[in-house]
Steps between C-alpha positions, in 0.01 A plus 500: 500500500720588227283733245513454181381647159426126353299426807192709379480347182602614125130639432529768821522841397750734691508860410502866750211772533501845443213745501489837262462752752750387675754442256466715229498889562487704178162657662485767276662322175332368221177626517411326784207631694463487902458220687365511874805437640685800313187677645519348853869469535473981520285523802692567780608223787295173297848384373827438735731836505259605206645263246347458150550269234552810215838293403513199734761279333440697159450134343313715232846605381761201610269268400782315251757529758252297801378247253876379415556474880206336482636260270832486653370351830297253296161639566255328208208621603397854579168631637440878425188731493336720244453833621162587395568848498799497301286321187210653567559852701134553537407158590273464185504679179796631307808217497856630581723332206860595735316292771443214289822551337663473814369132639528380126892567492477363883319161386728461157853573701387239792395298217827540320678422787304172583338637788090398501251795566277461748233804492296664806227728353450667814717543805342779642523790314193607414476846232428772676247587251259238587588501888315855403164325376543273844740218453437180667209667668325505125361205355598620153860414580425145375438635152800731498705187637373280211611783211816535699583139429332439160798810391772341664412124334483659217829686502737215697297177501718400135809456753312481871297196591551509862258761705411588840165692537557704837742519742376465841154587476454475956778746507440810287134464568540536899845689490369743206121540587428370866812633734587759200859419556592430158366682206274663439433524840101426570373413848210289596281185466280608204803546269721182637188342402407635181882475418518139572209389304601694224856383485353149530312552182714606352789317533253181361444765217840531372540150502224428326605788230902320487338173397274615243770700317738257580380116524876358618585775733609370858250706740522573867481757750652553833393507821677623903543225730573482852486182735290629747537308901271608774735682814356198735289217451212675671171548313518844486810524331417163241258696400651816441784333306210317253378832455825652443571195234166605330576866415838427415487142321191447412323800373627454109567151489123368576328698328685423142474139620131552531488430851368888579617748721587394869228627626395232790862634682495816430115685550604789378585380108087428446547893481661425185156373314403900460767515213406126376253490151338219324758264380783644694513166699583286196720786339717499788598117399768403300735256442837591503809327354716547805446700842790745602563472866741790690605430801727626785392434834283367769261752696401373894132625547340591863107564581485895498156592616547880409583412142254614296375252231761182634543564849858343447791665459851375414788428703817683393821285448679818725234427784559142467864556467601279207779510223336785237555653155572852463098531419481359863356152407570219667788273337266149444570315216259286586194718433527374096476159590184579667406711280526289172314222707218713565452586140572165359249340746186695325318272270551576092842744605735570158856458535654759762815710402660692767511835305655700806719405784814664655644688804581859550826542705713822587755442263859677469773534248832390610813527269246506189310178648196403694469249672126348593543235704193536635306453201690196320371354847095612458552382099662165580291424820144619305591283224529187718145584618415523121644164452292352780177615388652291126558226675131508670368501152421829490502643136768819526647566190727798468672743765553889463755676703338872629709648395788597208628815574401697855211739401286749647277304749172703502434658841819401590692668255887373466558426837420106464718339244378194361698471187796174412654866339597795700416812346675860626180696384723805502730371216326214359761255552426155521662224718390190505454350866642176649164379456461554112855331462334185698169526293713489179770190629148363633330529136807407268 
């Protein structure tokens, strides 16, 4: 099919991610205070070759020069986060006027540029301060959340109307506080638990605290998708792959869409009712404006009876010996046309915005150039899934490339580069890819 702009209608939003941490460096500038990721990213063998994100792409710094590349490839939308830390370096308390000074000269020069904010309040980076008093683990995080966001609606909801309450709730609950693989590096059931019913909480919190500063704000949050398949059709494995899809797809989205915690698939989430209070049911309800889906790949699921908790266990793309990204997914553009199907099929479901999608490649400079082949491919051929899904009347209004410039991919550190712009993070120097040159041609 020949893909077109015009084809997803004059009302879809198009627009790339970025996330502070990964972006922004300046760790020490500003008054900023410590996040856990500048905490996590100093222990020894948690981050590839012992990589940090102290100066990343120093965005911080070059933040005029990105946004008019930005604007030169066309880009109207951006979505950024708030570091938390940076605005408030002890998570409550004293204010840091250079951090707020900072994202209000980033929201007026997008703005002056034409380019639309779109603003994640937490993507995470949680102040190391309060991963002190517990975190996630602590149910008071809700309340620190909601003063958090009252601030920042104060200080940028004049020019920002579009927010995204978390980022990914699934992943830096298990990755950060069940495998302890991401910061700040917990282990075990009880806090994965107490983590995810917090986060859920709180992520109906801020939203709640955005529309009653701020009656015409456009609210969402976004959630980690995967199309999940069972290995073979054999029992066993169909039902290891519908557990699978319940920790990784469900666990957020039902419960803010009152439907409750999966619970009948998965045993061990009636666990979770030790953290639950009175009212915590209905407070973990809302109704956003749009849902943020990120997606960018399938996962093949087989019965794994020494599991503990699933009994399932997935199978790698490299074992199954498919095309993969340099994060060693599986190449399946497919998975978002599942995926926005799945969402759109639950009864009273918002809009969906695909908030995150792209490919990490290994990517070299030749003659000043790179050329991503590779990726125009996974852009174009996603975005004729996305167009399916339209054309099955499923409401999908706006579509994020992950990401603008290549960053500092958490446990991963620089080794994956997802960016449409290369970035030598020894000089600085930009070049934009063969893939931000279609993105732009694509967008004009």
């Amino acid at each position: 099919m020949l893909l077109t702009k015009d084809a997803f209608g004059e009302d879809f939003t198009w627009g790339v991610s970025t996330a502070a941490y990964q972006i922004e460096g300046a760790h020490n500038q500003g008054g900023k205070g410590h996040s856990i990721w500048d905490i996590f990213v100093k222990k020894k063998n948690k981050i590839f070759q012992n990589q940090h994100g102290d100066t990343a792409c120093d965005f911080y710094n070059r933040y005029t020069q990105d946004l008019y590349l930005m604007y030169s490839l066309n880009i109207p939308n951006y979505r950024f986060s708030i570091s938390w830390s940076r605005i408030l370096p002890n998570g409550i308390g004293e204010v840091s006027e250079d951090g707020i000074d900072f994202y209000n000269r980033l929201i007026d020069f997008s703005l002056e540029l034409g380019i639309t904010p779109w603003v994640t309040l937490y993507h995470w980076d949680l102040p190391d301060a309060l991963e002190k008093k517990g975190g996630w683990v602590n149910r008071d995080i809700k309340e620190w959340f909601g003063n958090y966001v009252s601030l920042c609606v104060a200080y940028f909801g004049d020019r920002v109307k579009n927010w995204m309450v978390l980022n990914e709730p699934m992943v830096f609950s298990a990755a950060g506080y069940f495998f302890g693989v991401h910061a700040p590096g917990r282990k075990g059931l009880d806090n994965f638990l107490a983590a995810t019913h917090h986060a859920a909480l709180t992520q109906t919190q801020g939203a709640r605290v955005i529309k009653s500063m701020q009656k015409d704000s456009n609210v969402g949050t976004t959630f980690s998708c995967s199309h999940i398949e069972p290995f073979r059709m054999k029992e066993k494995d169909i039902l290891a792959a519908r557990r699978v899809d319940a920790l990784l797809n469900r666990l957020f989205i039902e419960p803010l869409l009152g439907l409750g915690y999966p619970t009948a698939d998965i045993k061990t989430l009636n666990r979770i009712e030790k953290y639950m209070k009175q009212n915590d049911e209905k407070d973990l309800i809302f109704n956003m404006d749009f849902i943020g889906v990120q997606n960018y790949t399938r996962e093949i699921i087989r019965h794994a009876t020494f599991v503990p908790f699933l009994q399932a266990k997935i199978v790698s793309a490299k074992e199954r010996k498919v095309e993969m990204t340099a994060m060693n997914w599986e190449v399946y553009p497919e998975s978002m046309y599942h995926v926005l199907r799945k969402f759109s099929a639950y009864p009273n479901m918002p809009p969906l915005i695909i908030t995150e999608n792209g490919a990490a490649f290994p990517d070299q400079v030749e003659n000043n150039q790179v050329d991503d082949p590779q990726r125009i491919k996974y852009l174009q051929h996603t975005l004729e899934q996305v167009i399916r899904a339209k054309q099955e009347g499923v409401k999908v209004n706006g579509y994020f490339v992950w990401t603008f410039l290549d960053n500092f991919e958490w446990a991963e550190g620089y080794h994956p580069r997802f960016g449409l712009v290369y970035v030598d993070f020894q000089t600085q120097k930009r070049i934009v890819k063969s893939s931000g040159h279609w993105y732009a041609n694509f967008l004009k």
